[in-house]
N, C-alpha and C positions, 0 to 999 in steps of 0.2 A: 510644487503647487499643492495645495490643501484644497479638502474636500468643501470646507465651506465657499470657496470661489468658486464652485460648480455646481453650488446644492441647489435646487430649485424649492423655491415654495411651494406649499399644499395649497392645491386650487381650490375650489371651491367643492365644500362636498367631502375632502378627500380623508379628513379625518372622522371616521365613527366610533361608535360604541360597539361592544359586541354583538349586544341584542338587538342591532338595527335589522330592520328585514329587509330581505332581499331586493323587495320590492322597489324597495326607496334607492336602491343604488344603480339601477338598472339603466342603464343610457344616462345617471348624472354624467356632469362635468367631472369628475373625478376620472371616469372611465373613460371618457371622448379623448379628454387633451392629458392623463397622465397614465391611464391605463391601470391605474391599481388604486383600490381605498385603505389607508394604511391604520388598523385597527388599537384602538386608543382606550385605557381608562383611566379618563382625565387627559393628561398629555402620555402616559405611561403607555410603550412600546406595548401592544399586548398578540397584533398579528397582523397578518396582511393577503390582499385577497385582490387578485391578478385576474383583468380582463375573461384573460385563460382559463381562470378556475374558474369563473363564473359563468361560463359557454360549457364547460366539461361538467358542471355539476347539475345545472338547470333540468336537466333530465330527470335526475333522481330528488330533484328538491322542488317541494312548490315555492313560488313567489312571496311568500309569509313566513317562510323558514328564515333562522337567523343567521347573520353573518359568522357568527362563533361556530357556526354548524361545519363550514366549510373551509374555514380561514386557515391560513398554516401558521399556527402557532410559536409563537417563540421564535419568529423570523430572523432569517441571517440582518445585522445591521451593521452601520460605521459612524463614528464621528464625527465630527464636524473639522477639528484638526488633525485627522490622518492623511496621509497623501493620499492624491489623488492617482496615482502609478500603482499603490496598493487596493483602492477600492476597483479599479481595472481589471486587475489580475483576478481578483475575487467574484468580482461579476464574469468573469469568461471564463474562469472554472468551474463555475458552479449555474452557468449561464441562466441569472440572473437579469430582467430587464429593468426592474425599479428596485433601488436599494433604499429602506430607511436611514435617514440620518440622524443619530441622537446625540443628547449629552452626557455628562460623565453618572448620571440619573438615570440613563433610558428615557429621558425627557425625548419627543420627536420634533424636530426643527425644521426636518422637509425629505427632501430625497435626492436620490442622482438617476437621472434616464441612462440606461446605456450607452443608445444611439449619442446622447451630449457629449458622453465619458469619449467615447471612442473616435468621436470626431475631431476630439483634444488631443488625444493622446496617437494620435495619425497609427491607426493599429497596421500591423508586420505584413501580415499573410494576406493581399488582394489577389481575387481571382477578379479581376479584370475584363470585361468582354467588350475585344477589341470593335467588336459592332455597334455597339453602342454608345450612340451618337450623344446623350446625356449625363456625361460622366461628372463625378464631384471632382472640386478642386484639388482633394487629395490624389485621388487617383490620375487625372492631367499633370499634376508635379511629379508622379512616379515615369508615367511615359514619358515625360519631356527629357526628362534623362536620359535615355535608349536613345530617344533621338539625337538626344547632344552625343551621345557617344557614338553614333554607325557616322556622323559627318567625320569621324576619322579614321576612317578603317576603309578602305580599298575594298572596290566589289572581290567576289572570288578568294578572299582569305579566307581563312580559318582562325577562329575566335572561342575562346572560352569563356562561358557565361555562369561566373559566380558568383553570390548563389542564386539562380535564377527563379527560385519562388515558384509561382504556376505557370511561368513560363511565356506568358506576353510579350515581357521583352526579347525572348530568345527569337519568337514569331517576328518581331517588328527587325531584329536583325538580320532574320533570315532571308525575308522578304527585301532586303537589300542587299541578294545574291554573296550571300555572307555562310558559309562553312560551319555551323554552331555548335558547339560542344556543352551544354549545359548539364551541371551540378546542381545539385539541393540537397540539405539532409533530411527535407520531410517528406516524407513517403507518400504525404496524403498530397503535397502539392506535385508531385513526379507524375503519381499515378492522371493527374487534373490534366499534366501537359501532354501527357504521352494520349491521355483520351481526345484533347480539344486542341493540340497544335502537329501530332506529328506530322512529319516530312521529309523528305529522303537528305533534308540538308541540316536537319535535329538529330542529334544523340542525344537524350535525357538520361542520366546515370543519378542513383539516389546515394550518396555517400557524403560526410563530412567532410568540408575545408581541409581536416588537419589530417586525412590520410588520403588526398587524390596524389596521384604521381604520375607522372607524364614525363616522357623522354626530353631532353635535352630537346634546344629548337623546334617544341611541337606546333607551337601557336604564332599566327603571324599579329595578335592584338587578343587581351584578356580585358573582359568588361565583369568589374566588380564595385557593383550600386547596391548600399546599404548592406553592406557585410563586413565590415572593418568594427562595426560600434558590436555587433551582435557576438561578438568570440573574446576571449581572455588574451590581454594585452601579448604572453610571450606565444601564443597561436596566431595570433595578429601579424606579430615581427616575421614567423617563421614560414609563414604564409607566404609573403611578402618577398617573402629569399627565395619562395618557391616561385614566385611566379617570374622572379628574373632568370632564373633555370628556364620555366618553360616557353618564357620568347622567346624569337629568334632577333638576331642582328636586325636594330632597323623596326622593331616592332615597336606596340604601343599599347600602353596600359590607363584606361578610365576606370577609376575606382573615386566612387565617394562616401562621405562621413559627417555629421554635425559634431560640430563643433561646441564643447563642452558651456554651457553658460553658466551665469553663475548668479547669486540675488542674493544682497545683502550679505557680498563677502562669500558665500558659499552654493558648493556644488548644486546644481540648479539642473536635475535630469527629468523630463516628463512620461518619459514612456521607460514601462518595467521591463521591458527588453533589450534594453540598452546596457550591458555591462560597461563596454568600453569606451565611452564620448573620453576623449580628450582638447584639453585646451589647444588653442587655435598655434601654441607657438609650438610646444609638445608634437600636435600632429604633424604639422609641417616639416621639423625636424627626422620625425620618426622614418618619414617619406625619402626623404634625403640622405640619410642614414643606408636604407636598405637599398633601395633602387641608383647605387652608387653611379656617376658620371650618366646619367640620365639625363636630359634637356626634362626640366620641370614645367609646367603652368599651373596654375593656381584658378581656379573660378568660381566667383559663389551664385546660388542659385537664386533667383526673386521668383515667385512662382513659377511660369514655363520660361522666362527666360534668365541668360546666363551674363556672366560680364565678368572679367579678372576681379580673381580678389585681391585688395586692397588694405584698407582699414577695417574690417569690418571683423568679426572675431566670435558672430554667433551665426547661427544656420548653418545649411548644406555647403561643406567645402567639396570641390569636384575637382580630383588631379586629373591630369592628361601628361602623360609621363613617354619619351619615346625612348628606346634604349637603344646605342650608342650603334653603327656600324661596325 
């Protein structure tokens, strides 16, 4: 996906001069509905000046002062045909909320909102609060998952939850008298679960996929939602080998992954943390491959609900895998 299918137009107001004053931009439109005036001479990129700055600087500047006064100069920008997985990444490292968009000039064409970016791009890391009763779509597709997964696991087992992120789903497992073992390798989401869900039936351990080890027959069922796409394919495989080591006889493993798409012939990924999407027949196989003599299901996901998969070759594929007595 390219940046220009996300860019939003300059509202009104939103392009200035430098020497505009202060005064003139103060509650515009520019600031209500885009939250930044993006500083212009002529159409030429010259700076940009964030709600933010304009609340942090008011203090020390009177209302007649000029926008050049305060602007930040020479602002980070993007193109209009860069991805849109790169202009993502850039805004969250540099946590950026309005990015200019120009041409190969520095000509300015519009911009990107964060919030838009990220609600495309269904960002990784949700801390989730399962109290709250107004959640986005994305976040209901995330738990629907947990749910699709604890209807197959038997109260009173013992389950592995990788990688469990901030740890909601391990809560929503647990609470179905479920034995939980969860992994992450980010320490800041570890530290979120062990503050907001511990439990006498949570273990939260912070380490990578590719060095957990667990004895032979440890787990009676491993739940691993969205962590197949996020590692390098031969971490993936070995992962995989690892987790038929750590069922037991008779266990069961839900693990999901989208399914690689593709536009106009080619690789078609939207989110920048996605290494490993593979195509629908690829992953299927890979599944089959490793989890040998498994009884297999296949299901793909439509927002919160679920249905065998079929035909269908793009979205969330969701295995339910049970391994062999």
């Amino acid at each position: 996906m390219l940046v220009k299918s996300l860019m939003l137009k300059p509202v009104k107001n939103m392009l200035v001069a430098p020497s505009t004053r202060l005064q003139n931009i103060i509650d515009c439109d520019a600031m209500i509905q885009g939250g930044c005036v993006i500083v212009c001479e002529g159409r030429h990129l010259s700076g940009i000046l964030t709600d933010g700055d304009l609340r942090r600087h008011l203090k020390n500047y009177s209302q007649n002062s000029k926008v050049e006064e305060i602007m930040t100069a020479s602002p980070q920008s993007i193109q209009e045909n860069a991805l849109v997985s790169d202009a993502f990444r850039l805004m969250t490292e540099l946590k950026i909320n309005q990015l200019p968009v120009v041409d190969e000039q520095l000509q300015v064409l519009g911009y990107l909102d964060y919030h838009s970016v990220a609600n495309e791009m269904s960002p990784e890391q949700l801390f989730i609060d399962l109290n709250e009763t107004q959640l986005t779509e994305n976040e209901n597709r995330h738990l629907a998952r947990y749910h699709f997964a604890a209807q197959f696991i038997e109260p009173d087992k013992k389950v592995l939850d990788c990688a469990c992120g901030s740890g909601y789903g391990s809560k929503l497992l647990a609470d179905n008298r479920l034995k939980v073992t969860s992994v992450d390798l980010c320490d800041k989401a570890i530290r979120h679960a062990r503050d907001k869900y511990r439990s006498d039936n949570i273990d939260f351990i912070c380490r990578d996929i590719s060095q957990i080890d667990f004895a032979a027959n440890s787990f009676d069922a491993v739940v691993s939602l969205e962590t197949l796409e996020h590692v390098p394919n031969d971490v993936c495989r070995q992962y995989l080998s690892n987790i038929d080591k750590f069922l037991k006889p008779g266990g069961m493993v839900v693990a999901s992954s989208p399914m690689l798409r593709y536009r106009n012939g080619q690789p078609y990924i939207t989110n920048p943390y996605h290494i490993n999407e593979q195509p629908k027949a690829e992953l299927l196989a890979m599944f089959k491959t490793l989890l040998p003599d498994y009884v297999l299901h296949f299901y793909h996901q439509k927002e919160t609900k679920f249905v065998p998969l079929t035909d269908e070759d793009t979205g969330f594929c969701i295995l339910v895998a049970r391994k062999p007595n």
